[in-house]
TIRO-400465 format. One line per 10 residues: number of its first residue (from 1); for each residue z, x, y of N, C-alpha, C. Coordinates in steps of 0.05 Angstrom, whole numbers, plus 32768, in hexadecimal, padded with zeros to 4 digits. Example, Ala and Ser with C-alpha at 12.3 -4.5 7.8 and 13.67 -1.06 7.14 Angstrom:
1) 809C 8108 7F8E 809C 80F6 7FA6 809C 8108 7FBE  808E 8101 7FD3 808F 8111 7FEB 809D 8102 8001
This chain:
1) 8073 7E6B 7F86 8059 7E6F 7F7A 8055 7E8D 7F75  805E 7E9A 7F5D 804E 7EB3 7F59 8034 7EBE 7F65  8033 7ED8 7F69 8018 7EDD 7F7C 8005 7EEA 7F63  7FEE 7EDF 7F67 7FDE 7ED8 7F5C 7FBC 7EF1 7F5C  7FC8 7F07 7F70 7FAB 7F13 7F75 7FC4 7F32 7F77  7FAE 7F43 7F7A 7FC2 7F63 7F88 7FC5 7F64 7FA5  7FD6 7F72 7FAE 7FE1 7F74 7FC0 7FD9 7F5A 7FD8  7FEA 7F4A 7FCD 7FEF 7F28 7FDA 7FF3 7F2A 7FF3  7FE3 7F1B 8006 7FEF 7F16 8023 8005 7F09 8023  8009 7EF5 8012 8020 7EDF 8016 803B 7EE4 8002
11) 8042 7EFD 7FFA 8057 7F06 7FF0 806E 7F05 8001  8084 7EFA 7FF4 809A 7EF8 8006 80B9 7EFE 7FF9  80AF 7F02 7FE2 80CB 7F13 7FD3 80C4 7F13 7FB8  80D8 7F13 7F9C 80CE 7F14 7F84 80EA 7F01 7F75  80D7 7EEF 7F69 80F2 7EDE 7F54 80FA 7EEE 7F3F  8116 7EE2 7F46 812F 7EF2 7F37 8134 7EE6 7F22  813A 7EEA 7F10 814A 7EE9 7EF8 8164 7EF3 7EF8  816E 7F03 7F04 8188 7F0A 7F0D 8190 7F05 7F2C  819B 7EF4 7F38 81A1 7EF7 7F59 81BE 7F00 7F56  81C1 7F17 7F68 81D6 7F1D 7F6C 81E9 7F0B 7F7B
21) 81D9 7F00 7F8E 81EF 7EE5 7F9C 81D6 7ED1 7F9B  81DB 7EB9 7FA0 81CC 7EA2 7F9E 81D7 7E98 7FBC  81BF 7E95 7FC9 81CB 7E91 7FE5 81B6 7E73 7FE6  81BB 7E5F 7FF7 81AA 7E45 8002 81B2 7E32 7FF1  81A1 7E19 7FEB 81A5 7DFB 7FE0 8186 7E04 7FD3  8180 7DF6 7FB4 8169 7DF5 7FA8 8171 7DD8 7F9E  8180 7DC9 7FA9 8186 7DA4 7FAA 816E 7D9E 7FBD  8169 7D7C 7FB7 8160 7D6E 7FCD 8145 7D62 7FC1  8133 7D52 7FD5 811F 7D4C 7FCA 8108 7D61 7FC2  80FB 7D56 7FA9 80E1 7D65 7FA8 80EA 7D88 7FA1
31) 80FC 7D88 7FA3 8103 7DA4 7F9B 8101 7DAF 7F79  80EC 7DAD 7F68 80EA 7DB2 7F52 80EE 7DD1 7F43  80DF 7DDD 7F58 80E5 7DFE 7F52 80FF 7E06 7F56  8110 7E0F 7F3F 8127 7E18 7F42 812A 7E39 7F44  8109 7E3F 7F49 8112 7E5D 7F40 811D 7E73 7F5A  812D 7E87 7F55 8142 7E92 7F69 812A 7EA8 7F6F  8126 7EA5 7F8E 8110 7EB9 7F9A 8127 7ED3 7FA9  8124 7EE7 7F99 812B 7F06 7FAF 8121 7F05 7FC0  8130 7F0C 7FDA 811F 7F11 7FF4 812B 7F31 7FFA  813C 7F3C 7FF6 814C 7F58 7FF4 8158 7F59 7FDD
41) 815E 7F71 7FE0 8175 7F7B 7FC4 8164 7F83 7FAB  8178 7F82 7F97 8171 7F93 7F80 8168 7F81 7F68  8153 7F84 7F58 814F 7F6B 7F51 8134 7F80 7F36  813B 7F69 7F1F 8127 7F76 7F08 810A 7F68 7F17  80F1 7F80 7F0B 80D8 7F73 7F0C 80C4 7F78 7EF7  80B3 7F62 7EF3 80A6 7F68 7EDE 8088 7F7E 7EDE  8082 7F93 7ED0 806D 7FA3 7EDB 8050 7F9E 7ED2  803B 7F9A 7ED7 8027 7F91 7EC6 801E 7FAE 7EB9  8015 7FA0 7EA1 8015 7FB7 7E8D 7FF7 7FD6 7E99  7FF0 7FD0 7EA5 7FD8 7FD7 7EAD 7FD8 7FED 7EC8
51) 7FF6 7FE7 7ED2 7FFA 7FF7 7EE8 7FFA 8014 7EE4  7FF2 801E 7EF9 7FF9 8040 7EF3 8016 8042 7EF0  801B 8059 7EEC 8035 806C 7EEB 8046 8061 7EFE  8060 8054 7F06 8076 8054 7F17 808B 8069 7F15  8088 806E 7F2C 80A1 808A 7F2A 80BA 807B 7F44  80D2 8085 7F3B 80E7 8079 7F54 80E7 8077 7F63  80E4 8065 7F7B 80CB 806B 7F9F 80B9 8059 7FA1  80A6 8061 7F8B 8090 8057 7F93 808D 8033 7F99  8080 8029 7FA3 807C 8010 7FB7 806D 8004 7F9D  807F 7FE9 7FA4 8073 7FDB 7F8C 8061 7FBB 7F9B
61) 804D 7FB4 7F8E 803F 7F9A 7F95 8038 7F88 7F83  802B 7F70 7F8A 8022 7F62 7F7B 8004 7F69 7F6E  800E 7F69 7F53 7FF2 7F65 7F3C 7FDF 7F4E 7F3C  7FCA 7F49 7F2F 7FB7 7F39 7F2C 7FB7 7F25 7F15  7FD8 7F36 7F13 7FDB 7F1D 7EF8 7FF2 7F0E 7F04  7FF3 7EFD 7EF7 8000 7EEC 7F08 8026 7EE9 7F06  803A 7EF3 7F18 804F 7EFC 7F10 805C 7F16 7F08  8042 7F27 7F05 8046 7F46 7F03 8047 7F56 7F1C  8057 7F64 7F20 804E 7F7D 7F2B 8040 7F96 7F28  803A 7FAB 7F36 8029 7FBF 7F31 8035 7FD3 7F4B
71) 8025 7FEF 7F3D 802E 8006 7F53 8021 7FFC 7F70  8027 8004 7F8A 800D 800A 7F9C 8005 8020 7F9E  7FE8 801B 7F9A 7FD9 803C 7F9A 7FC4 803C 7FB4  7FCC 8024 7FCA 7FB7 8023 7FDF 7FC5 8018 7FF4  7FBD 800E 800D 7FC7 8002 8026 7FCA 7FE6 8018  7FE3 7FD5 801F 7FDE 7FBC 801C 7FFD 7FB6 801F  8002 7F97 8019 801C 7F87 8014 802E 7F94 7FFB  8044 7F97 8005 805B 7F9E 7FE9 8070 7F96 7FEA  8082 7F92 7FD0 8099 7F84 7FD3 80AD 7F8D 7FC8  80A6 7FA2 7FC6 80C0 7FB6 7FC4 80BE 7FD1 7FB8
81) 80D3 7FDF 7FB2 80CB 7FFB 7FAA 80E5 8001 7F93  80CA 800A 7F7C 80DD 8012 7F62 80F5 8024 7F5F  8108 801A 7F56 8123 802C 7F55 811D 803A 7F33  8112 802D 7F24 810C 803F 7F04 80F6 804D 7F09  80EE 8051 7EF1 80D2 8066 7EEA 80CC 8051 7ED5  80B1 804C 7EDB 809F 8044 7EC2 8081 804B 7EB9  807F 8049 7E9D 806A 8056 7E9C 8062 803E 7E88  8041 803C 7E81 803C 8030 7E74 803F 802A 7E56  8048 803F 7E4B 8054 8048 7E2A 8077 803E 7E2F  807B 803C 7E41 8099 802A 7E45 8092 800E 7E3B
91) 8080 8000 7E40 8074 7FE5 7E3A 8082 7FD8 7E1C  8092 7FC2 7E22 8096 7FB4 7E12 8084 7FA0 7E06  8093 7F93 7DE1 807E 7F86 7DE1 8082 7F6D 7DE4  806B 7F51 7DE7 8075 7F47 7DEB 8075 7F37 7E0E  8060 7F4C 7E1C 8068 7F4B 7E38 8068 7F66 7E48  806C 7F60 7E60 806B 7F73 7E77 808A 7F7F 7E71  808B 7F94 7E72 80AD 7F9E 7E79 80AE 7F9C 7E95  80CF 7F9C 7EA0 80E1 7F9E 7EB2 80E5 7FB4 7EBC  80E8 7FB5 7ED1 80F4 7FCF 7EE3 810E 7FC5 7EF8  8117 7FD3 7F04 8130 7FCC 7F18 811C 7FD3 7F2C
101) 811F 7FC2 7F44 810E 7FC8 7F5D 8120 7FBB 7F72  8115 7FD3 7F91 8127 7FC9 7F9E 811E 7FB1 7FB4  811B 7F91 7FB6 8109 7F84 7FCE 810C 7F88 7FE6  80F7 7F97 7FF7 80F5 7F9C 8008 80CE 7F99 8016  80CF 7F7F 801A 80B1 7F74 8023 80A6 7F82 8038  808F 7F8F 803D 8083 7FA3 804F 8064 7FA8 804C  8057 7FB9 805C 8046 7FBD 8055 803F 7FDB 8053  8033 7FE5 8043 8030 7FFE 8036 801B 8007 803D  800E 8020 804C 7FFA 8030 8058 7FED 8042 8048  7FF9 8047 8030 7FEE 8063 8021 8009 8071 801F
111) 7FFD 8086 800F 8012 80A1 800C 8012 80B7 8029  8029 80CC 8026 8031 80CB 8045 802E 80ED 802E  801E 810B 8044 8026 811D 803E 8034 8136 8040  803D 8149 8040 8051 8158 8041 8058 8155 8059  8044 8156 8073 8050 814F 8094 8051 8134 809E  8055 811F 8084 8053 8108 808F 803F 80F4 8098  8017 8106 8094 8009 80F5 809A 7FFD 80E6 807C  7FF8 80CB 8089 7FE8 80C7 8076 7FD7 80D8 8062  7FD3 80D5 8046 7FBF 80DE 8030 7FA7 80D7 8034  7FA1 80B6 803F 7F89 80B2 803A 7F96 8092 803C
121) 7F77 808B 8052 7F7D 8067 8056 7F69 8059 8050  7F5A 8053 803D 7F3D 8041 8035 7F4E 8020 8045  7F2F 801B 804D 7F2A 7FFA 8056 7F10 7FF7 8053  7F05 7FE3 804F 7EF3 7FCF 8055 7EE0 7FDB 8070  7EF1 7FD0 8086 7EEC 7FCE 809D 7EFE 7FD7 80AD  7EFE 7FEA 80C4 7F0E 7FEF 80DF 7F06 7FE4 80F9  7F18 7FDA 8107 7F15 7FCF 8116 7F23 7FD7 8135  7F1A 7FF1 8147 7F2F 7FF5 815D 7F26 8002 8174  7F36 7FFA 818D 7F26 8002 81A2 7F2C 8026 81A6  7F3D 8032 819B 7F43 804D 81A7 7F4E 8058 818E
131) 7F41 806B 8184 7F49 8080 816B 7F4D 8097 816E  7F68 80A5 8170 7F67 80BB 8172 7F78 80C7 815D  7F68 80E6 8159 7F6B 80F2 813E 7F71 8110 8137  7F74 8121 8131 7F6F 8144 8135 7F5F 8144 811D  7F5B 8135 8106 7F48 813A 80F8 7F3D 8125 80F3  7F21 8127 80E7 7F13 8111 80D9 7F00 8119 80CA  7F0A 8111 80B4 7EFE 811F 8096 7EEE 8106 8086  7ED0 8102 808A 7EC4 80F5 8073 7EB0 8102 8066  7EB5 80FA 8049 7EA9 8108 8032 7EA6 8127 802D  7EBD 8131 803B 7EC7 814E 803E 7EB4 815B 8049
141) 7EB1 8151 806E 7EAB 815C 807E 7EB6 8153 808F  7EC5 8170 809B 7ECE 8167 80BD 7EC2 8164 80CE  7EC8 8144 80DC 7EA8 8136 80E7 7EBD 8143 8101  7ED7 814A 810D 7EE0 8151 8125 7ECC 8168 812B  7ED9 8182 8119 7ECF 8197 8113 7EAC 8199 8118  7E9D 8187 8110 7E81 818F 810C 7E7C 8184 8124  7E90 8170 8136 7E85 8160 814A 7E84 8178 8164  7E9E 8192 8164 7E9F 8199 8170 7E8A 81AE 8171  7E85 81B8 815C 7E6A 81CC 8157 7E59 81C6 8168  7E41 81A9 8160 7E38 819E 8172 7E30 819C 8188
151) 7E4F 8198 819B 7E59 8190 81B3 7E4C 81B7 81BB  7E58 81C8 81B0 7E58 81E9 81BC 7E34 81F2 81B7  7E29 81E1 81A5 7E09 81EB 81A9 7DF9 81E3 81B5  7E08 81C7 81C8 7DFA 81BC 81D8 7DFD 81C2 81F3  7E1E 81CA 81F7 7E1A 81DD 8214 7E0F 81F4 8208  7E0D 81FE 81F7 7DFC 8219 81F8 7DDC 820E 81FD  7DD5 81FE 81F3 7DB4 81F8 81F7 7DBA 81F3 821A  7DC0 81E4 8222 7DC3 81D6 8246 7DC7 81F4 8254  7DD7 8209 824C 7DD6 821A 8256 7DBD 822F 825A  7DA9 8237 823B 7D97 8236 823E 7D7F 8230 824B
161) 7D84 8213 8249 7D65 8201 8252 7D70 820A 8274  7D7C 8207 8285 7D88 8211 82A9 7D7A 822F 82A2  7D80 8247 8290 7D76 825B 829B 7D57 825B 8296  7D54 8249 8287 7D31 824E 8286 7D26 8239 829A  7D38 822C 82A3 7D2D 8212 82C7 7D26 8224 82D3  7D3E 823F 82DD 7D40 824C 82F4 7D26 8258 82F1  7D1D 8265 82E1 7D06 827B 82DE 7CED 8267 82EA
């Protein structure tokens, strides 16, 4: 069953048109679908025309169209990562063009930067008992930073308010 929405929970590889080996039985009852599912390896995919920019790397997922793929540009399910470059003026007509991709099913966090941390993780909702962080940046303010300001004007007031008890 082609996946049907973007970044699919229930993705589990991408049908081939080329299998490099054909491995299992597609005999037997009730077995109508003959089509050859990638679960690894190297394998063409179709790109939906609408996707951003793919550059060699980048993590590829399921589109909203049905049978396409698309770049990932967020946290979610992916099923592999592009070995070409495509751009949307590559677009054949006629249809989605092809890329070579490599299947490799995972889940994708975001972009990673120069030291490795995350770029940036949008959700919905978080959900956790213990978060720890050296920064925390919303709507470009450091809520660490301002928390600790804060924290230093309030022992300065407590220190205050004791010398004016004593008097």
């Amino acid at each position: 069953m082609k996946a049907e929405k973007a970044y699919d929970q229930k993705l589990i590889g991408i049908i081939s048109t080329n299998p490099g080996v054909l491995m299992g039985s597609i005999e037997g009852e009730n077995k109508e679908d003959k089509r050859m599912l990638a679960l690894a390896g190297r394998v063409p995919v179709k790109i939906d025309p609408e996707s951003p920019t793919i550059e060699v790397g980048d993590f590829l997922t399921s589109s909203d169209k049905p049978g396409l793929a698309m770049k990932a540009t967020k946290a979610g399910y992916v099923v592999g990562r592009a070995l070409e470059k495509w751009t949307p003026l590559r677009q054949g007509f006629g249809g989605a063009s092809k890329i070579e991709a490599f299947v490799s099913l995972s889940y994708y966090m975001g972009e990673l930067n120069e030291k490795g941390d995350l770029r940036t993780f949008t959700a919905d909702t978080i959900k956790a008992n213990t978060v720890s962080t050296k920064m925390l940046n919303v709507g470009g303010v450091d809520v660490i930073d301002r928390m600790n300001k804060q924290q230093t004007e309030i022992d300065d007031l407590k220190r205050r308010l004791e010398t004016v008890e004593k008097r």
